[in-house]
C-alpha positions as CSV (number, residue, x, y, z in Angstrom):
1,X,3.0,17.8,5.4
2,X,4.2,15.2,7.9
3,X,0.5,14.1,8.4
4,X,0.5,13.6,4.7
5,X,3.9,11.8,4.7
6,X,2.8,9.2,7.4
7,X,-0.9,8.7,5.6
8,X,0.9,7.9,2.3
9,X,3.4,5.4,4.1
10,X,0.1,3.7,5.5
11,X,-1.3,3.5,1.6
12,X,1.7,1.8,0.7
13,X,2.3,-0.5,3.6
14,X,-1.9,-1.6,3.4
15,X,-1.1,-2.4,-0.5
16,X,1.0,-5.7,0.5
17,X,-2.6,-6.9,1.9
18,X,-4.2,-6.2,-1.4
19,X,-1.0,-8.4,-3.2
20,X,-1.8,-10.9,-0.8
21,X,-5.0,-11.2,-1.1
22,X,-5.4,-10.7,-5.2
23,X,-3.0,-13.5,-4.6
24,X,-4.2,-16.3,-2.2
25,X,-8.1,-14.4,-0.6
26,X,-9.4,-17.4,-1.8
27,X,-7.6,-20.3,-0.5
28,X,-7.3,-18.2,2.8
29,X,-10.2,-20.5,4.7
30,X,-8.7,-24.0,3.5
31,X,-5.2,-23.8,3.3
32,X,-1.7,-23.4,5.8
33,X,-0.9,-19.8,5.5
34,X,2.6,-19.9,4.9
35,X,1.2,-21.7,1.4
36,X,-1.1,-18.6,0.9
37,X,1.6,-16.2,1.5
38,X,3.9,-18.5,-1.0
39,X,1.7,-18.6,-4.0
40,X,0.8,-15.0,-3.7
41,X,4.2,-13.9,-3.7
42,X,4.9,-16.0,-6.9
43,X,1.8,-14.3,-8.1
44,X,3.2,-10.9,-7.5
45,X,6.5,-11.9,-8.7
46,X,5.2,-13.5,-12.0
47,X,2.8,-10.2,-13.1
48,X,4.2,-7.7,-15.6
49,X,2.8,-4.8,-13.0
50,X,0.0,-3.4,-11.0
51,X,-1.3,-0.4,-11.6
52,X,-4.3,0.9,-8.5
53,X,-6.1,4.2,-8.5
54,X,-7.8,4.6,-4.8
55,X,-9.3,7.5,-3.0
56,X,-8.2,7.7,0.9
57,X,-10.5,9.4,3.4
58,X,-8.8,9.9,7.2
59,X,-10.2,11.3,10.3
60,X,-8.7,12.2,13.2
61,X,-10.6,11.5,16.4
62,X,-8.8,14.4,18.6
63,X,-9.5,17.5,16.0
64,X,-12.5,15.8,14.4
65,X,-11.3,17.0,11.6
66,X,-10.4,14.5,8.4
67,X,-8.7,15.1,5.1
68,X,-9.3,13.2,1.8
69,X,-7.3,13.2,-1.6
70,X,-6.9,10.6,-4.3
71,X,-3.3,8.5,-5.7
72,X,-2.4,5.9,-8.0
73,X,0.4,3.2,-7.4
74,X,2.2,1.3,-9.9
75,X,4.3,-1.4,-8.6
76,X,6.4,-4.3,-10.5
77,X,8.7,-6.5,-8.6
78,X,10.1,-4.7,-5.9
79,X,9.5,-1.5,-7.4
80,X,7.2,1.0,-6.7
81,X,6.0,4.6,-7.6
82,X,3.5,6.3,-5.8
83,X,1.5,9.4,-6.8
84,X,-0.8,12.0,-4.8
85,X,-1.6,15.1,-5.3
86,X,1.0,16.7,-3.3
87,X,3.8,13.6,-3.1
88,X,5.8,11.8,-6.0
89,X,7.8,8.4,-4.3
90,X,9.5,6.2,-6.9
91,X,11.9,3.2,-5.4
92,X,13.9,1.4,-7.7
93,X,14.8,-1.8,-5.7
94,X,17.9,0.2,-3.7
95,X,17.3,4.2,-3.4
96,X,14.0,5.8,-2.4
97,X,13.0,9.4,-3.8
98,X,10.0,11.5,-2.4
99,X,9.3,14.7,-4.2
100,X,7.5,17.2,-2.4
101,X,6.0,19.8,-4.3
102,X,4.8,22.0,-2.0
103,X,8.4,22.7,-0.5
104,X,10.2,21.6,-4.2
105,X,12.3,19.1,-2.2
106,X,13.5,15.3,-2.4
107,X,14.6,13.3,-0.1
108,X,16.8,10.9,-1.2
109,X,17.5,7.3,1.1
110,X,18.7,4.3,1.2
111,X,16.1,2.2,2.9
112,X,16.6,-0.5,5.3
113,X,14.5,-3.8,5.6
114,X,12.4,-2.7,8.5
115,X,11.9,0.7,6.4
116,X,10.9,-1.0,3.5
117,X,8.3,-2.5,5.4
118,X,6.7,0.9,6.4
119,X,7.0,1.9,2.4
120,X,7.5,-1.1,0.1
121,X,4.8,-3.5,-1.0
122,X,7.3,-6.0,-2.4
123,X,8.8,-5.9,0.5
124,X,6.1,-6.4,3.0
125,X,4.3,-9.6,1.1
126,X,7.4,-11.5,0.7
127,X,7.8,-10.9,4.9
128,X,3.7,-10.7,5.6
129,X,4.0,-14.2,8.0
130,X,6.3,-12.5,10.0
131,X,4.0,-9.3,10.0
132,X,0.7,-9.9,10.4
133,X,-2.3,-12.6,11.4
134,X,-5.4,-12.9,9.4
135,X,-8.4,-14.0,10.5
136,X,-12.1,-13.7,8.5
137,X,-14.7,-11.8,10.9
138,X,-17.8,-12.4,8.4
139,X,-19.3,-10.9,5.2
140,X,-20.4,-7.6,4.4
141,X,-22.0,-5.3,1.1
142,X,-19.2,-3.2,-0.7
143,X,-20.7,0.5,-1.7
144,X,-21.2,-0.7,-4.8
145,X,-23.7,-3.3,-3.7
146,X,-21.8,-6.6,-3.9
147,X,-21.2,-9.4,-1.5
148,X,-18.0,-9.6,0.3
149,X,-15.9,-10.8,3.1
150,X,-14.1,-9.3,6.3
151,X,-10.6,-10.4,6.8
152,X,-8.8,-8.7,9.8
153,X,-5.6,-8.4,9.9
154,X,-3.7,-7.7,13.0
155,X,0.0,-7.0,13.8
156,X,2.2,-9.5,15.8
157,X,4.3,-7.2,17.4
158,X,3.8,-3.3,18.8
159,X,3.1,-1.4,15.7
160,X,1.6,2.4,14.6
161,X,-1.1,0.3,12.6
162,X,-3.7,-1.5,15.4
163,X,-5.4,-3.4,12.7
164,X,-6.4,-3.3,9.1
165,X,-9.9,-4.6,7.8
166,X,-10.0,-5.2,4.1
167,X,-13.5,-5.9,2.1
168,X,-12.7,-8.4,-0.7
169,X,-15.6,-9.0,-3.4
170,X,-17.1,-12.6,-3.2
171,X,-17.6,-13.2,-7.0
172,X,-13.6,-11.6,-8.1
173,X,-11.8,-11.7,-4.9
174,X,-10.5,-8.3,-5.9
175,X,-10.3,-5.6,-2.7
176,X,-12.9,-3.3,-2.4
177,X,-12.0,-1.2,0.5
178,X,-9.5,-1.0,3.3
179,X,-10.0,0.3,6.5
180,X,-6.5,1.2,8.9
181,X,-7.3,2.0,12.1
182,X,-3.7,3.6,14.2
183,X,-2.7,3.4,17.5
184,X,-3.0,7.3,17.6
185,X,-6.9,7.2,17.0
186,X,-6.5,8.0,13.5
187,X,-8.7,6.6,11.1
188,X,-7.8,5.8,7.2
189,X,-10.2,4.1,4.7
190,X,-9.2,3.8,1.7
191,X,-11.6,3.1,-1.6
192,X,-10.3,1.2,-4.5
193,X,-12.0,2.4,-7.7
194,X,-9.6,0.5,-10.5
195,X,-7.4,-2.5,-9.9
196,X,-5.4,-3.7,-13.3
197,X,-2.4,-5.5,-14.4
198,X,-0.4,-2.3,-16.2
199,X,1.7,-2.5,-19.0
200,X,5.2,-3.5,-18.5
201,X,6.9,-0.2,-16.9
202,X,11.0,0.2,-17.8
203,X,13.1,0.3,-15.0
204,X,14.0,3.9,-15.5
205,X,9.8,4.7,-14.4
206,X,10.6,3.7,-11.2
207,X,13.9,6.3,-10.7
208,X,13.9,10.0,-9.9
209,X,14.4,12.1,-13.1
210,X,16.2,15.4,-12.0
211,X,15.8,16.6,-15.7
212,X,11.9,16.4,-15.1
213,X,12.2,18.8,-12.1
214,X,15.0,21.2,-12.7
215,X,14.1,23.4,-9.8
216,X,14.1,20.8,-6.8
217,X,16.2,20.9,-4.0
218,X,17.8,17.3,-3.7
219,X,18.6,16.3,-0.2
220,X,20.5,13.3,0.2
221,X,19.7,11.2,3.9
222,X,22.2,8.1,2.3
């Protein structure tokens, strides 16, 4: 379950990239990235929602062994609520809820900024200069067929994540794949099948509802 916990914090943390590119991919060869990471933020800021369905496949280079499972994230503002088959995370812009349902547990926090950074999209994009440096390493062919670029993206500082390649569609800019390789030797690639602006969620969507899981165990970390 811990495995699980830190591969879902990765999800989360790699969808920033996806903000920032939907956002800015294609003024990333012409223009000063601090603009890039500006008008994608406002980008992010000014959409109703995204909802993402992905499938993640990781392999671990000591066992050989590798797991895959599929999730959906909405996300609006600064909130998110993550999904997988085993895992429920909402955040609501202050307290963090992760539902396990394996064990029938939540933990509830209190996140701090460099918390939110391992678990909060919002988060991440609006700090991704002080994060990350991109760079383009060429073009590749998405599993679909299509045309797209490389853009690496490596951390500035010592990090669990040693770099993140993402495969953005030529013709839509929208992400087709990411690939997270860890310090550790773990390996996650993650497969984007939908990408969509979702209807406007209420705030409530992104908040724990103990009504809706009268049996869990609440455990409060605050």
């Amino acid at each position: 379950m811990e495995r699980k916990r830190q591969v879902v914090q990765a999800v989360v943390r790699v969808y920033l990239v996806i903000q920032f590119l939907i956002g800015g991919c294609v003024w990333l060869f012409a223009q000063d990235a601090n603009e890039v990471l500006q008008k994608a933020a406002s980008a992010f800021d000014a959409s109703s929602g995204i909802e993402a369905r992905f499938a993640l496949h990781s392999r671990s280079p000591q066992t050989q062994s590798g797991e895959s499972f599929e999730g959906i994230i909405y996300m609006k503002g600064d909130k998110f609520k993550l999904q997988t088959p085993d895992m429920i995370t909402w955040y609501d812009g202050t307290t963090q809820w992760t539902y396990m349902e394996r064990t029938q547990e939540v933990n509830v926090s209190t996140p701090g900024s460099d918390e939110l950074q391992q678990t909060n999209p919002a988060a991440l994009i609006h700090n991704y200069e002080k994060g990350f440096k991109a760079s383009l390493k060429g073009s590749s062919t998405t599993r679909q067929g299509k045309a797209a670029y490389d853009v690496e993206l490596l951390p500035k500082k010592k990090s669990d994540v040693e770099s993140v390649v993402l495969q953005i569609e030529k013709n839509s800019y929208s992400p087709a794949s990411i690939d997270i390789r860890s310090d550790n030797g773990m390996r996650h690639t993650i497969v984007i099948s939908t990408w969509k602006t979702a209807e406007d969620k209420p705030d409530s969507f992104f908040v724990f509802d103990e009504a809706e899981f009268p049996d869990a165990e609440i455990i409060d970390l605050r």
